[in-house]
N, C-alpha and C positions, 0 to 999 in steps of 0.2 A: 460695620465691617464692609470692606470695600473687596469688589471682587477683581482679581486681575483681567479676565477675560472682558470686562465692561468698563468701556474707558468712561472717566469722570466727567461729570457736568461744570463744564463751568459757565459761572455766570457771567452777563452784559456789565454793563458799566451806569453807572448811575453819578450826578454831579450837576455841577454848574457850570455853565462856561460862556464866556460875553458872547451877546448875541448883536448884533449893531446892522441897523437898516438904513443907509445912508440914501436921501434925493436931491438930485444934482436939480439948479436952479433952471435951466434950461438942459434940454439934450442931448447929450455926449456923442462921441463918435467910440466905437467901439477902442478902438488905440490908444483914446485920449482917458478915459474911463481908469483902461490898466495904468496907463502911465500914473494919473492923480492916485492911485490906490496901493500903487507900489511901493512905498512907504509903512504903510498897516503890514507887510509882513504876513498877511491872512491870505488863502484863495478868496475872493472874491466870486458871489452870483451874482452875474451881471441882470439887471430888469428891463428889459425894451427889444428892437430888433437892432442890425449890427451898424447902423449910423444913428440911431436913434438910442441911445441907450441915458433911460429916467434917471435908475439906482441901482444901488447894489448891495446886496447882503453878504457882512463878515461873518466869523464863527473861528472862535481857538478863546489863544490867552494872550493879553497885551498888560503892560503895565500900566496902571493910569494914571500915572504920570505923562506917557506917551500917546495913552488915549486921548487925552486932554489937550496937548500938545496939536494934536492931526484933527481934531474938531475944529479946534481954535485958525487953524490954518484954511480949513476948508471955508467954513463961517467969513473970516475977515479976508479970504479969495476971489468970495462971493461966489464958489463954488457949489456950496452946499445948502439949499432951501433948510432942509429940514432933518435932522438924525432920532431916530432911537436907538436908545444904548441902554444894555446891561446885563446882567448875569443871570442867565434865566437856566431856569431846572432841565434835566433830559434823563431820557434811560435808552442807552443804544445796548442792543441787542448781540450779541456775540459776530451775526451775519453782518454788522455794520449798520443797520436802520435804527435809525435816531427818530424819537418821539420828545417831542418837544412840551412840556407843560407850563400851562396855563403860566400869567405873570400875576404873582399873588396884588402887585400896585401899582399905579400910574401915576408919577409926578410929573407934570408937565412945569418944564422952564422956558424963559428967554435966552437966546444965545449969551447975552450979558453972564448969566448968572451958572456958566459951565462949568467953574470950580465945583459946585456944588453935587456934583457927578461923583457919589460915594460909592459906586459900584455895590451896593450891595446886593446879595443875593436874591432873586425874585424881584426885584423894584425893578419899573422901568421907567428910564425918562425918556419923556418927549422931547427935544429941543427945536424950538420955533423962533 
């Protein structure tokens, strides 16, 4: 029985949602960084200081078709050293704070072999 005077609980969110750590081969300039990224559709965390910037972490939802597409672009740009990518587990909190868990696996590939990027849940791949 629920009582009127006591508002209800509700809960955080629980799920998966692509996690992707992109490192640029050389380092960026803070402007040039957004510019290459503005395509993913994602905010971007950018990693460096604001002419130096290494990489940067996406978070939402892309298709992987598209994923794969902005890999493949970054890779053969020679923009991009090195990506992890994939769907990894969270539980955010009703306040907004996201806890991120563990990646139950770790496939490391060659850029060659990027189709192989099945998003699935908990796998992470390396791409080198």
């Amino acid at each position: 029985m629920t009582r009127p005077d006591v508002p209800a609980k509700t809960g955080g969110e629980r799920g998966f949602e692509l996690d992707t750590q992109l490192r640029f081969v050389a380092p960026v300039s803070r402007a040039l960084a957004l510019e290459t990224l503005r395509p993913w559709g994602l905010v971007p965390e950018l990693y460096g200081q604001s002419d130096e910037i290494r990489g940067a972490r996406l978070t939402g939802d892309l298709e992987p078709g598209l994923l794969h597409e902005l890999l493949r672009a970054g890779a053969e740009g020679r923009l991009l050293l090195s990506a992890e990518v994939g769907r990894r587990g969270f539980l955010r909190s009703v306040t907004g704070a996201t806890e991120w868990m563990p990646w139950r696996r770790n496939v490391v590939l060659s850029w060659s072999a990027l189709e192989s990027v099945a998003l699935e849940d908990g796998l992470r791949y390396l791409l080198e």
